[in-house]
N, C-alpha and C positions, 0 to 999 in steps of 0.2 A: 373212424367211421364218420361221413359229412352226417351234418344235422338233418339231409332229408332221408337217406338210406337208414339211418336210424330210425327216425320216426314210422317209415315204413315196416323194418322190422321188430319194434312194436308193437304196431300195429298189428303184425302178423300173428304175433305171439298171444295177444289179447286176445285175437280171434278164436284161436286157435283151443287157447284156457275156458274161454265162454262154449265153442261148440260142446266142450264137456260136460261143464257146469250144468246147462241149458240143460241137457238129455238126462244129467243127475236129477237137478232138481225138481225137474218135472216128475219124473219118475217117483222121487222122493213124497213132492204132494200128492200124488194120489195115492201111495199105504197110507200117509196119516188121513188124508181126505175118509179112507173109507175103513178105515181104524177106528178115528173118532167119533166118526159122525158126522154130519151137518148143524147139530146143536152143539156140540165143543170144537169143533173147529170153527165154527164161527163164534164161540164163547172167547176161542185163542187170541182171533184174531183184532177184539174186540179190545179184550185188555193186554194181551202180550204182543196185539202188531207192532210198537215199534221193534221188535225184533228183524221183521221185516225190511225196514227201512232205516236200521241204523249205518249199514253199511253208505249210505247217503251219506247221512247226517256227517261221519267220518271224513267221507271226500269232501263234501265240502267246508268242514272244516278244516283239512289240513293244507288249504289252499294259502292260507295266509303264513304260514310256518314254511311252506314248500318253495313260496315268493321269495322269501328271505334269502333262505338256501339257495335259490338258484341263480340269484345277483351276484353274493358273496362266493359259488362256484365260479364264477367270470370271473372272479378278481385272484381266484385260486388263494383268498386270507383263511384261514384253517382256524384261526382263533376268534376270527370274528363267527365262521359256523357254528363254532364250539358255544361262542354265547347266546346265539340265536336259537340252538338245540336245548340246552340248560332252561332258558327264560318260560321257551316254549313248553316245556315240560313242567313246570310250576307253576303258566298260566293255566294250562289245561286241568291240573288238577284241579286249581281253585274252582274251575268253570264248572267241572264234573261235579264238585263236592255241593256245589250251588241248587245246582238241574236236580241230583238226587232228592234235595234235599225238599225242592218245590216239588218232585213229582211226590215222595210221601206225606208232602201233607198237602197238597191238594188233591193227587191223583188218588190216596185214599177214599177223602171225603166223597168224592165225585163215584167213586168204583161203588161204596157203600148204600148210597142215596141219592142216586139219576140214573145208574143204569137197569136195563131191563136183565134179571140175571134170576136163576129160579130160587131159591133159596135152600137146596139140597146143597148148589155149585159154589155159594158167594166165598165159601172159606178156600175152595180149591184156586177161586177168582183170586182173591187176596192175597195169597201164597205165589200166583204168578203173575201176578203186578210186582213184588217185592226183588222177582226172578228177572225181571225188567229190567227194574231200575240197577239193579248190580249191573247186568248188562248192558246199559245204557251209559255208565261209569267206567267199564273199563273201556267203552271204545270211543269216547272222548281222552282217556289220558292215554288212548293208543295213537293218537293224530301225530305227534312229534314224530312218530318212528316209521309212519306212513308217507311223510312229509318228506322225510328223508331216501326213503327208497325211491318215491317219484323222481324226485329232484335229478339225482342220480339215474333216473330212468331205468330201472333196476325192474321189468317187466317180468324176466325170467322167474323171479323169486315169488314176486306178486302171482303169477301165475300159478306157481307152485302151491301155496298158502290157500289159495284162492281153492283149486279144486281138493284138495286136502281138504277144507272145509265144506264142501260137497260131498265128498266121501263120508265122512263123521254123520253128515247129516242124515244120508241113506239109512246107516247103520244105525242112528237113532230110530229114524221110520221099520225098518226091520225088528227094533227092541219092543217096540210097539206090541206086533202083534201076539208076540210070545208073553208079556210080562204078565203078572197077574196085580199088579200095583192099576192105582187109577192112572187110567193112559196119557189122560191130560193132564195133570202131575207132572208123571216122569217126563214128557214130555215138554214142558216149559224148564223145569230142573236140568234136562241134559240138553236144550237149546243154549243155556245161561253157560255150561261148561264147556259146552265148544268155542263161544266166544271168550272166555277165560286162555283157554289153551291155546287157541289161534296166536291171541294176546301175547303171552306167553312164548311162545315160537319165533315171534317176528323182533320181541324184545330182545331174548338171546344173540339173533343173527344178526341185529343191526350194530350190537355192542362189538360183538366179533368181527363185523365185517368191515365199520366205517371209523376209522377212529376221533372222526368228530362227534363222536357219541362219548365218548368218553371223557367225562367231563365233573368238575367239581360243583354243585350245585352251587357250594355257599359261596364261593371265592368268583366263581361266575355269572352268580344275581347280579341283575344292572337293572335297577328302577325305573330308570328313561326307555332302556328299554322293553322292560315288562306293560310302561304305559302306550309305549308305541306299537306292539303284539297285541294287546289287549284292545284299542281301539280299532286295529285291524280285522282280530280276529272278533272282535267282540259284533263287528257291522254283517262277517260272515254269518257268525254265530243267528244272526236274527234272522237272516235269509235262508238260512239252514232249517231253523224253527220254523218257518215262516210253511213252508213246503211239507214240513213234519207233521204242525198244528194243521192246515186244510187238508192233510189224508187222516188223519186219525181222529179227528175234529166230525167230518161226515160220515164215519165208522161210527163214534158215537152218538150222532143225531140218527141213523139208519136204525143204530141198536132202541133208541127210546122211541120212535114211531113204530116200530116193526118187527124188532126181537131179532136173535141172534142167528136164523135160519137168512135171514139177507145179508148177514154180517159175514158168514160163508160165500156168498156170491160176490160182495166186494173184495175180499180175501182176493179170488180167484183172479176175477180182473185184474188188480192191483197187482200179483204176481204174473200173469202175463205178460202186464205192460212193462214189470220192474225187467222182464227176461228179455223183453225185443228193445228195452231200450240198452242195454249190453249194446247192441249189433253198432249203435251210434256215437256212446259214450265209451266205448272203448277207441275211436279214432280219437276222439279230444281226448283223454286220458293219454293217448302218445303224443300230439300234437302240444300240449299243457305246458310240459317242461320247455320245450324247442319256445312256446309263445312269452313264458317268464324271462328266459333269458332274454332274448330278443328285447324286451321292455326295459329288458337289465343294462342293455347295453344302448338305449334310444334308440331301435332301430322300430320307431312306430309303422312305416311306412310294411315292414315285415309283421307286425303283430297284426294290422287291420288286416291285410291279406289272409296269414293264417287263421285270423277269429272268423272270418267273412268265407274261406271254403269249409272250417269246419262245421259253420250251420248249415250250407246249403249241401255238402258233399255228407252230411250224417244226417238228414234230413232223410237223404234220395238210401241211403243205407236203412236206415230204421224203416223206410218205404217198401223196398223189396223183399220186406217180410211181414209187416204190417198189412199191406193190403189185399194180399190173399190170403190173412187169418178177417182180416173183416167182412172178405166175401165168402170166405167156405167158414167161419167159424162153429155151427152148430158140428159140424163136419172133424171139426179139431178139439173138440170139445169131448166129444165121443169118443175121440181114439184115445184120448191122453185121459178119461177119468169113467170109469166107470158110470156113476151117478153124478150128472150134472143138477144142481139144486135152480132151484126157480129164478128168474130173474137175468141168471148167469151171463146168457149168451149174450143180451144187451149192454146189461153192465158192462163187459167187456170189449164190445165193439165201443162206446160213447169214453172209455178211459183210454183208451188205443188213439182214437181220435185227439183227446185232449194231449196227448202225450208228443203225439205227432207236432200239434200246433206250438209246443212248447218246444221241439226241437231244432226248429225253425230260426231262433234266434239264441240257443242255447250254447251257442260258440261265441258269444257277446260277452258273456260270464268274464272268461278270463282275460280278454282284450282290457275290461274296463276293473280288472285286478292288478294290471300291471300300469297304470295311470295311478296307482293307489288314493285315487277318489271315489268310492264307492259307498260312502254312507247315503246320500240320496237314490244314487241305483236300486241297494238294497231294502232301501226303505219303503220306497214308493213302487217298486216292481213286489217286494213282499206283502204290502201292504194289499195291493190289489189282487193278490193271489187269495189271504185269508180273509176278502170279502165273501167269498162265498161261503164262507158259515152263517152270518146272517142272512144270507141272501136266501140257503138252504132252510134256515127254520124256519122261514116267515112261509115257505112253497109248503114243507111239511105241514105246519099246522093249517095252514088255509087248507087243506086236503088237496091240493093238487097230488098229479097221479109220480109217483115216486120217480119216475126219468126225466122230471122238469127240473130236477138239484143237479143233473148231468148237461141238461142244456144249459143250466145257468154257469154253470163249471166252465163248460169250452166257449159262451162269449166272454166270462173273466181271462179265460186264458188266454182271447185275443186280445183283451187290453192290454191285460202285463206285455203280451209279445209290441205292442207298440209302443208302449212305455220305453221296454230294453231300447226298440230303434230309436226315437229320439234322441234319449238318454246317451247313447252310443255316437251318432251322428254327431250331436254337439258336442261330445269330448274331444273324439278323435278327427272333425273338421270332414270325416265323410260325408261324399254327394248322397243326401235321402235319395233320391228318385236312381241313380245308380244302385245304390243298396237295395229298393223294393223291387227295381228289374232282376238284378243276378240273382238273388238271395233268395227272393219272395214268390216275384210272380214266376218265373221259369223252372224251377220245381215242383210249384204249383199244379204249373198246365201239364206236364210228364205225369207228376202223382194219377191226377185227373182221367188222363187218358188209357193211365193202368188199370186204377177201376173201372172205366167204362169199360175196355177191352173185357176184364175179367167177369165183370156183370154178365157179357153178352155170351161171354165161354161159358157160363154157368147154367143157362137158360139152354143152351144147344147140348151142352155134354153131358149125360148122368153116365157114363163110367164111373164104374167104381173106386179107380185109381186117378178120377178128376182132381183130387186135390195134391198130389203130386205134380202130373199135370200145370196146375194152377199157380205153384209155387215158380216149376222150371221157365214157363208165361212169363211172369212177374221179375224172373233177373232177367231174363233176354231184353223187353223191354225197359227196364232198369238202366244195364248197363249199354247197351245201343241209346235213346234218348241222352242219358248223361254226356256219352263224349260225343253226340252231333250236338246238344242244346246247351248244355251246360259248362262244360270244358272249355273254357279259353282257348287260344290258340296255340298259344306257349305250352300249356300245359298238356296239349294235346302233344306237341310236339316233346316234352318231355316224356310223357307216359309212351309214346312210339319209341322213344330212344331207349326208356328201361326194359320193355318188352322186348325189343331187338336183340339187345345185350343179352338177356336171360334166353334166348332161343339160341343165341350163338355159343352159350357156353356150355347146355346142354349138348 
């Protein structure tokens, strides 16, 4: 199969796993949503979100294990995989064993005495911080074996796993309402077992499946290389955190000005935006591997292209859904939750925004992974991401009105995104002002024109079925604008040819 047909199928597949996922998980938050409560769900979300966003923290750290792997696939050496599989698996422990170890003795102190928690809950608190960090541990020493299925572009599997854990999840939210145990309890205890099991599952099938997994630790340690994994993954690792610390970071400055009833409506946000960015980071997830190799083999001239349409081509994706929940969203709000908690609907539009803007240059990632110079990238693009925690406490205590920590959010996210360009431009020798045409400004003006269109449908339609409606809007325009504005020529002419072929064989 060529490297494009594959990546498109994929693509396909991702999609395909996500439309599930999506309709699970939603489904899934709204029993615990109205299970728990709004006071322990946003208790949850407060101390046990990185649950939420470990599955992150994972991708990107298995980005630098994945690189390895998909050089030494070029070269088709089986025993240089084999040490790059071993190394990586005994860096990652150590990394985990590390993280655990800061998060119980700081994340204690800080759970105990800073956060706003009633003191019926702090012992239940406690018990699911603890539920945390085991699960925070096992999906760090799960990146090797993540690493390796990407590499392999092994999507079918990932797919599999993926909504299998969707599944679980439900069936936890369904355990909910029957148990007679405290719900927020079992609830953080059986979130901690799914990721055990998942773990579990993807270990057995990679051992079985690839036999570069199979492998002697002690005969296969290479200390050169553990330093050269470690400084790679160690630059990820901060970038990783980096993104980890600014969401969980304003989770806890929300919870100590405001208490855990806002700490539900960030919750919610934050899971929207983790569900519509699926629609964009599953095109880079297929495009990743095709971009390592390519870097594997110097063909830069192939890596800037594909880094450069996966920001602007998952941009206009994550767009086509994004902007008609930012115009109907009290609207989607409703359908999908019974009781929306205060705050909600904004929150939501202003982290959708943010998320959007980071999308933007979010295919720059791996371009500038396969230079393997990335310790100033990471550093100075992470850095300026977790400015906004100071930036947030100094708006909260001044009393500003609690949506100025959201506007401070999406002008740092315009810097980090100009940061990445620069930072990109001068590695890879790309024209700036080509870059901010294709990339920037002509997604832009389409987004733009989406909204405006759907503003003005919203204002003339009160149908009931307007937000249906507003969606089917929102691809037409989507995909009509992309292939007159955005689509090259070439590529237009490619995509005419594959659509030809697929009517012909039908």
């Amino acid at each position: 199969m060529s490297s494009a047909k594959r990546a498109i199928s994929n693509t396909f597949i991702i999609y395909a796993k996500q439309a599930i996922t999506i309709c699970i998980s939603l489904y899934s938050t709204r029993i615990v949503l109205n299970t728990l409560g709004a006071n322990d769900f946003g208790l949850f979300n407060v101390v046990g979100g990185l649950v939420t966003i470990l599955s992150f923290l994972n991708a990107a750290m298995s980005v630098s294990t994945q690189r390895y792997v998909a050089v030494n696939l070029g070269t088709g050496n089986l025993e240089n995989i084999k040490k790059v599989f071993a190394n990586s698996v005994i860096l990652h422990i150590g990394i985990g064993l590390i993280i655990a170890l800061l998060f119980e003795i700081v994340g204690v102190y800080f759970l105990n005495h800073q956060l706003l928690i009633s003191s019926d809950r702090i012992e239940v608190a406690n018990k699911i911080f603890h539920f945390v960090v085991i699960s925070t541990f096992v999906t760090i020493i799960s990146v090797p074996y993540d690493a390796i299925i990407n590499a392999h572009e092994n999507m079918t599997f990932l797919a599999l796993t993926s909504i299998l854990e969707s599944i679980i999840k439900l069936m936890i939210a369904f355990y909910l309402i029957y148990t007679g145990y405290d719900k927020l309890l079992v609830y953080g205890f059986l979130t901690m077992i799914s990721v055990i099991l998942i773990r579990i599952l993807k270990q057995i099938y990679v051992r079985r499946k690839y036999e570069s997994t199979r492998v002697n630790y002690i005969a296969d340690y290479n200390k050169d290389l553990i330093k050269e994994l470690t400084s790679f993954a160690g630059w990820n690792l901060f970038g990783s955190l980096s993104y980890l610390g600014r969401s969980q970071g304003i989770a806890l400055l929300l919870n100590t000005f405001y208490g855990t009833v806002i700490n539900a409506a960030y919750g919610i946000a934050n899971q929207i935006a983790g569900q519509l960015n699926f629609f964009c980071t599953a095109m880079l997830q297929a495009l990743n591997p095709q971009i390592m190799k390519s870097g594997g083999a110097k063909e830069m001239h192939k890596v800037i292209e594909l880094s450069m349409i996966g920001s602007k081509v998952g941009f206009l994706l994550l767009g086509v859904v994004a902007i008609p929940c930012l115009v109907e969203m009290e609207s989607v709000l409703n359908i999908w939750l019974k009781t929306v908690p205060d705050y909600t609907v904004n929150f939501c539009r202003l982290i959708i925004i943010v998320s959007m803007i980071n999308q933007l240059t979010a295919g720059l990632d791996s371009a500038m992974q396969t230079t393997g110079k990335i310790r100033n990238y990471m550093v100075i693009v992470g850095v300026v991401k977790l400015f906004i925690l100071p930036v947030a406490y100094i708006l909260l205590k001044a009393d500003y009105v609690i949506y100025s920590v959201f506007v401070g959010y999406i002008i740092l996210e315009i810097i980090a995104g100009m940061c990445r360009i620069c930072l990109f431009c001068n590695e890879t020798g790309v024209d700036l002002n080509r870059f901010i045409l294709e990339v920037i400004l002509k997604p832009i003006f389409l987004t733009t024109v989406a909204c405006v269109i759907l503003l003005v449908l919203k204002q003339i339609v009160t149908s009931e079925y307007r937000v249906l409606g507003t969606f089917f809007i929102s691809f037409s325009i989507f995909a009509s604008g992309a292939y007159i504005l955005i689509l090259s020529s070439g590529q237009k002419e490619s995509l005419n040819k594959f659509i030809i072929s697929r009517m012909v064989r039908s």
